[in-house]
C-alpha positions, 0 to 999 in steps of 0.5 A: 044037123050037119050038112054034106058040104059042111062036113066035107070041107072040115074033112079038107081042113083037118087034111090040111092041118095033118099034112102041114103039121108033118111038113113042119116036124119034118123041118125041124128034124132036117134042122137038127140034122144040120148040128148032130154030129157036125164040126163046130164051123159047120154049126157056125155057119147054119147059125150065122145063115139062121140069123140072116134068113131070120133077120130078112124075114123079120124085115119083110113082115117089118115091111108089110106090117104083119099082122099088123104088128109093127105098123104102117112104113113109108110106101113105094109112093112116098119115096117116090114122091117125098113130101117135104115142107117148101117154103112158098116164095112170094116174087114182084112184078119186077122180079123181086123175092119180096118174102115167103110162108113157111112152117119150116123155112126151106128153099131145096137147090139142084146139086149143081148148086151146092159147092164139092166142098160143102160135100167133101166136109159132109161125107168125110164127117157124117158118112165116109163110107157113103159111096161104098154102101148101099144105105146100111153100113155094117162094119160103122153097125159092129164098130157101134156095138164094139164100142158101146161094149166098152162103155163108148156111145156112138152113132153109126146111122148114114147120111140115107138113113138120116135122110129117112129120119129127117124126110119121113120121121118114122119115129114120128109120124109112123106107129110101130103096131102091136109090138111097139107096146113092149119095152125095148121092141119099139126102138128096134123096129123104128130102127129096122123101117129106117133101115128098109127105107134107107136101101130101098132110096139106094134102090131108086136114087142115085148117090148125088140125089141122096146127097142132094135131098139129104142137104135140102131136107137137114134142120141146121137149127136157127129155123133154118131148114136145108142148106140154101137156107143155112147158108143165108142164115148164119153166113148170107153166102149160098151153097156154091160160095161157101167155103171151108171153115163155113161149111165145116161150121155148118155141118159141126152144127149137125151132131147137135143144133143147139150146143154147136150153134156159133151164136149161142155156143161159139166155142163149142163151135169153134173146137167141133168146127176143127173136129169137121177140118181134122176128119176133112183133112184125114180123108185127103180133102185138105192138106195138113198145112191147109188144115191148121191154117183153117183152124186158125180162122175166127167164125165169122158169122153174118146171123140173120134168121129169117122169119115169115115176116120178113121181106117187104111189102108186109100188109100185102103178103097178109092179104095175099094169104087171105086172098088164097086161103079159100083157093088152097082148101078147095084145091088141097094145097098148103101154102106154108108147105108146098113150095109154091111160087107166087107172081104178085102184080107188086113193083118193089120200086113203087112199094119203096115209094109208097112205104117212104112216102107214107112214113115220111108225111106221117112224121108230119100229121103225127107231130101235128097231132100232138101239137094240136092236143098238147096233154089232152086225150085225143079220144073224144065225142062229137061234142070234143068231150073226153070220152070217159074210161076209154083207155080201160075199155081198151085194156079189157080186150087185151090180152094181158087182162084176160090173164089176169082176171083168170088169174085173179077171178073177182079181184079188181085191186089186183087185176088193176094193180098189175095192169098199172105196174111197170115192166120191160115193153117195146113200144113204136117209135118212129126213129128206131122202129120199136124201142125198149121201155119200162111202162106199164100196160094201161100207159101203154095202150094210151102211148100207142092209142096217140098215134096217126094210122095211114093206109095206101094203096096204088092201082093201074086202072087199065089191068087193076093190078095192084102196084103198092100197097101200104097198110098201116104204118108200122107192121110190127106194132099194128098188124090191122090192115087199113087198106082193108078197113072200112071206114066213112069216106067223106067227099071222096064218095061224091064220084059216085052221086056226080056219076049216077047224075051224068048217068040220069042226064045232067052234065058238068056245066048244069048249074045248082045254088050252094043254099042251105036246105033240109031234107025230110029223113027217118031218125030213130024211126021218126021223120025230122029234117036233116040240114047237110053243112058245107065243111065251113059252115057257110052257104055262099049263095052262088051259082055254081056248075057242078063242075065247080062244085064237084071240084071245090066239094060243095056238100050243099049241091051234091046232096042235091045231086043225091037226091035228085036222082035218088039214094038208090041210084047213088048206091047202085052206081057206086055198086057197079063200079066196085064198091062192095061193102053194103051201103045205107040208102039215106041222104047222108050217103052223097057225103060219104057217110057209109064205110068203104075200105079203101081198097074198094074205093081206089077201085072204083075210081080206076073205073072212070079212068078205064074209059067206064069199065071196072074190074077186081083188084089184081094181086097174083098173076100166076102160080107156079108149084114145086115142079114149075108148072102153072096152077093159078093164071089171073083170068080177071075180066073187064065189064062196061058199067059206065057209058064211056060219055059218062067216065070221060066226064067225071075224068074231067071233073076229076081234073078240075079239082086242081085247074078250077079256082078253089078246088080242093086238089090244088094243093098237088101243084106244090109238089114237083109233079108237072115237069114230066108231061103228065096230068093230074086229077083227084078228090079229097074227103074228109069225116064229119068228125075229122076223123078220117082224111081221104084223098085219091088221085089219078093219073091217066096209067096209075091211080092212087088213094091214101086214108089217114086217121085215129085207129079208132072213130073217136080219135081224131083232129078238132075242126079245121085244116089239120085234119082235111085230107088236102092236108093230110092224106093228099101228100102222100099221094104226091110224095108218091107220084114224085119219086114214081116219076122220078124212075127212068124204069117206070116211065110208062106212068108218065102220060096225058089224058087221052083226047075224047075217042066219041063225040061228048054230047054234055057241055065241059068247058063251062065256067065256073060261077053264072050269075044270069043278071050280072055277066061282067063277075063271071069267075075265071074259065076252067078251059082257060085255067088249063092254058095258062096252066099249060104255058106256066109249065113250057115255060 
């Protein structure tokens, strides 16, 4: 049954449908009145009035999306705040563009910066009556529809409604509802959002805002978005300092990227280039005399597209992405698209240094390499045996062989056939970078599986910000990161056994027997001895300071310092000053047997020099986005994780790798280094297998470490010197070091070691060998070294 309030309000609608139903048969009457009996002109003019109020109506429910109709448009917000995708650039420390990331590579620029000729050519072919409308222009609208009545196609869009197109693709990124569905309605109503947009930017921007956002938002084809972009691209000039038949050229390439591209179509260029100089001229921005002179100019193109990796410093970038990639999903940012500028802690001059050095001393190891093998295979096993089908395991992670066994699924004739059939590959060269070739991809992977890989990195100790960083040596052809990789870092790991033994009480001038001995240790879940070798395979049976052992890199005696205070306090100590990568606690780990990166290990060596404080490698500084304000500042800290005792000694035994008598760092005094008032200490490493050569150097502001190696474990130098990182990794550093010192502007790196700032409780200046029963052979003193050292070099 039906309630009293229900009947009540079915009574009220039911009155108001009657009375909205006499409202509308009243209107319409009113309307018909409008045309009985009235003179043509009158009826004209109730028609063309219909039309426009009709017409504003369809607009408004256009813009609100009516009933969901006609879709989603741009918002008030959007316009006021438009989204455009921004290159972020990626800035020195020394004030350097050294690249960007992008999706759509733009640089947007201030209409001061763009040249009144770049806008004189602009409105006079895209929008001549730009000024004088207010985003739509009719009489360009009814000369279209006269002219495609007589069969002429032609656009009458404006530069504002381009600029809709182009910053808010509405024919793109917005649906046109219900209606859209309908053939020939979905074109119409695009049509009419960009109308909307278009007069509602003419409401809030002003004529040079438009031009502006017009100019920065523009594809101009070659990946070149925006016209400081163009500009650099096809003519490496800018928007200031562009001329005529350059900017006629570029906006000609407007109408179509790819048919009028002066590269790829240089006379459809040239006649639409003339066209722009005509409709210039037409419109009084050049005189007819000046006209015909310009056309008469050749296109002169200075092409360079710009791509994400160009630039410098490559490896560094790629990590510099990585670094950032949790920081942006956590704070909502794109870094290919928000325009950021990011303030790295890289000098351009040191990377230039790093880049040269690692190339220049590669050529070296490289040539060595080959001489060394001649036409055996380099892949071999701890017994130097070949490893079998090395290359074929290779090829089944390629790329090529997963096509090809999608391709030929249970075929293995075939899938080999075509893995062995030449065809057209670049392929790395030292000279040329990359170079053209015709081998097939199994000859290929053996090519490029010969080769040498490097990776350095350079670090001041008291900020731990990153000055050059070197990953490889070619980008291009290997875009592992071995900065980044983890691999055993011999010898160089022995800081940390001799740092945890001055941490448990021993000092440099303590004294241990290189003698042969064995170590109770677990393999493969059994106890059996372990006999840790000297890298020649001797025991000499001297008594030796660890100071002289740490600089000349006994095995013998920093397994013994190992295992004195123990693997796990080894760990912990090379933990606590930066290493990060897990370690495994066994006696072999005092060698170096466990993988570092890199990266990590010049860190930890910047704790000794930084007076026993470590810290997170810097890479950015600061982070400005699109607006110029800070978003990212570094707030890296600084904690004591060695008592300053301790990191003055290992300072010093750092040192004695070049002033003790066979130190293993003596080779650096071949190198024009010592002229510049600065010291010098270092450590060198190297493998079981003598496939990984290690050294890192310090000085007293800059600390530096190179690896060299096989890309693989199993590729590597036989025994002996070839392979040492004295040989092959310590030159880089000291190329380096060279040309760092060489700079005027980077003198603050030339320094001393600072005298101790407490009292040293540990004796230092011992000598080098003690034999108690015969003190006339004692060796030369360290300390006395040094002072012949320092009258050789004022001399």
């Amino acid at each position: 049954m039906i309630n009293i309030d229900t009947k009540k309000w079915v009574s009220l609608g039911m009155s108001v449908f009657h009375k909205a139903t006499t409202v509308c048969q009243k209107s319409i009457r009113w309307y018909k009145s409008l045309y009985l009996n009235k003179p043509w002109y009158k009826r004209a003019l109730v028609s063309v009035t219909t039309f426009i109020i009709v017409f504003l109506i369809y607009l408004v429910m256009v813009d609100v999306n009516f009933l969901w109709l006609f879709g989603k448009s741009p918002s008030l917000s959007s316009i006021h705040n438009p989204n455009q995708p921004i290159a972020s650039e990626i800035y020195s420390a020394d004030g350097k563009l050294i690249g960007k990331y992008f999706r759509e590579n733009r640089s947007p620029v201030d209409y001061e910066e763009i040249s009144p000729i770049l806008v004189k050519t602009l409105i006079s072919t895209e929008d001549e009556r730009f000024y004088q409308h207010f985003g739509i222009d009719f009489q360009g609208v009814f000369a279209a529809i006269k002219d495609m009545a007589r069969g002429e196609a032609r656009g009458a869009s404006t530069i504002t409604q381009q600029l809709v197109k182009n910053m808010f693709k509405v024919r793109s990124q917005y649906s046109t509802g219900l209606l859209g569905y309908i053939p020939g309605l979905k074109l119409l109503i695009m049509k009419s959002k960009e109308w909307i947009t278009a007069v509602k930017i003419e409401m809030f921007y002003s004529k040079q805002e438009i031009l502006t956002m017009y100019l920065n938002t523009v594809d101009f084809g070659s990946n070149a978005y925006g016209i400081k972009t163009a500009c650099k691209t096809y003519f490496h000039t800018t928007p200031q300092k562009i001329t005529y038949e350059q900017a006629a050229t570029l906006v000609g390439l407007l109408k179509a990227t790819t048919t009028y591209n002066p590269r790829l179509h240089p006379e459809n260029s040239m006649k639409r280039r003339n066209v722009v100089l005509e409709n210039l001229m037409k419109h009084h921005g050049i005189t007819r005399t000046e006209c015909d002179s310009l056309k008469q100019i050749p296109i002169h193109l200075n092409y360079n597209v710009e791509s994400n990796y160009d630039g410098e410093a490559l490896y560094f970038r790629e990590a510099i992405a990585d670094y950032l990639k949790p920081w942006c999903e956590e704070n909502d940012i794109d870094l290919y698209a928000d325009g950021l500028r990011i303030y790295t802690t890289i000098d351009s001059r040191m990377q230039q240094y790093a880049e040269s050095a690692a190339n220049r001393q590669m050529r070296v190891v490289q040539r060595n390499f080959n001489n060394h093998w001649g036409n055996q295979a380099p892949w071999r096993d701890r017994n130097h045996q070949e490893i079998p089908h090395f290359i074929e395991d290779l090829a089944k992670r390629t790329i090529a062989y997963k096509i090809l066994t999608e391709k030929y699924p249970d075929q293995p004739d075939s899938v080999d056939y075509y893995l062995n059939l030449p065809h057209r590959l670049k392929v790395f060269d030292y000279d040329l970078g990359t170079r053209d070739t015709t081998i097939s991809t199994m000859d290929s992977i053996r090519y490029m599986e010969r080769f040498m890989h490097c990776s350095f990195v350079a670090m001041e100790p008291q900020t731990g910000q990153v000055k050059a960083w070197v990953g490889d040596i070619n980008f291009g052809s290997w875009k592992y990161d071995k900065v980044l990789s983890k691999r055993q870092p011999g010898s160089t790991f022995k800081l940390f056994v001799y740092a945890a033994g001055m941490n448990d009480g021993m000092s440099p001038c303590d004294y241990c027997i290189d003698q042969q001995q064995a170590w109770d240790v677990i393999e493969d879940n059994k106890p059996a001895k372990w006999i840790p070798r000297n890298a020649n395979g001797d025991y000499t049976g001297d008594t030796l300071s660890l100071k002289a052992a740490f600089a000349r890199s006994v095995n013998t005696i920093a397994v013994q310092v190992g295992q004195e205070v123990g693997a796990h306090k080894v760990a912990e100590t090379a933990r606590a000053m930066g290493i990060k990568t897990p370690l495994e606690e066994t006696p072999s780990l005092s060698l170096g047997a466990s993988d570092v990166s890199l990266l990590e290990l010049v860190n930890a060596y910047t704790t000794v020099i930084n007076e026993g404080k470590t810290h997170d490698p810097v890479l950015i500084t600061r982070i400005e986005d699109s607006n110029g304000h800070v978003i990212y500042e570094d707030k890296t800290t600084q904690k004591q994780v060695l008592p300053y005792e301790t990191a003055f000694l290992m300072t010093e035994m750092l040192k004695a790798g070049l002033t003790e008598p066979l130190g293993t760092s003596q080779a650096l005094w071949g190198y024009d280094l010592f002229r510049y008032n600065t010291e010098f200490g270092g450590k060198t490493g190297t493998s079981s297998n003598h496939s990984d050569a290690w050294f890192v150097g310090v000085t007293p502001k800059l600390v530096g470490g190179a690896w060299v190696g096989g890309e693989h474990r199993s590729i590597h130098f036989r025994t002996g010197e070839l392979g040492q990182g004295s040989r092959t990794a310590l030159p880089i550093f000291a190329y380096f070091m060279e040309q760092v010192l060489k700079d005027k502007g980077l003198k603050q790196y030339q320094t001393r070691f600072p005298q101790a700032k407490e009292k040293i409780n540990k004796e230092y200046g011992c000598r080098t060998i003690y034999h108690p029963r015969d003190t006339d052979s004692i060796a030369i003193d360290s300390i006395a070294l040094e002072e012949v050292i320092e009258k050789v070099m004022e001399e």
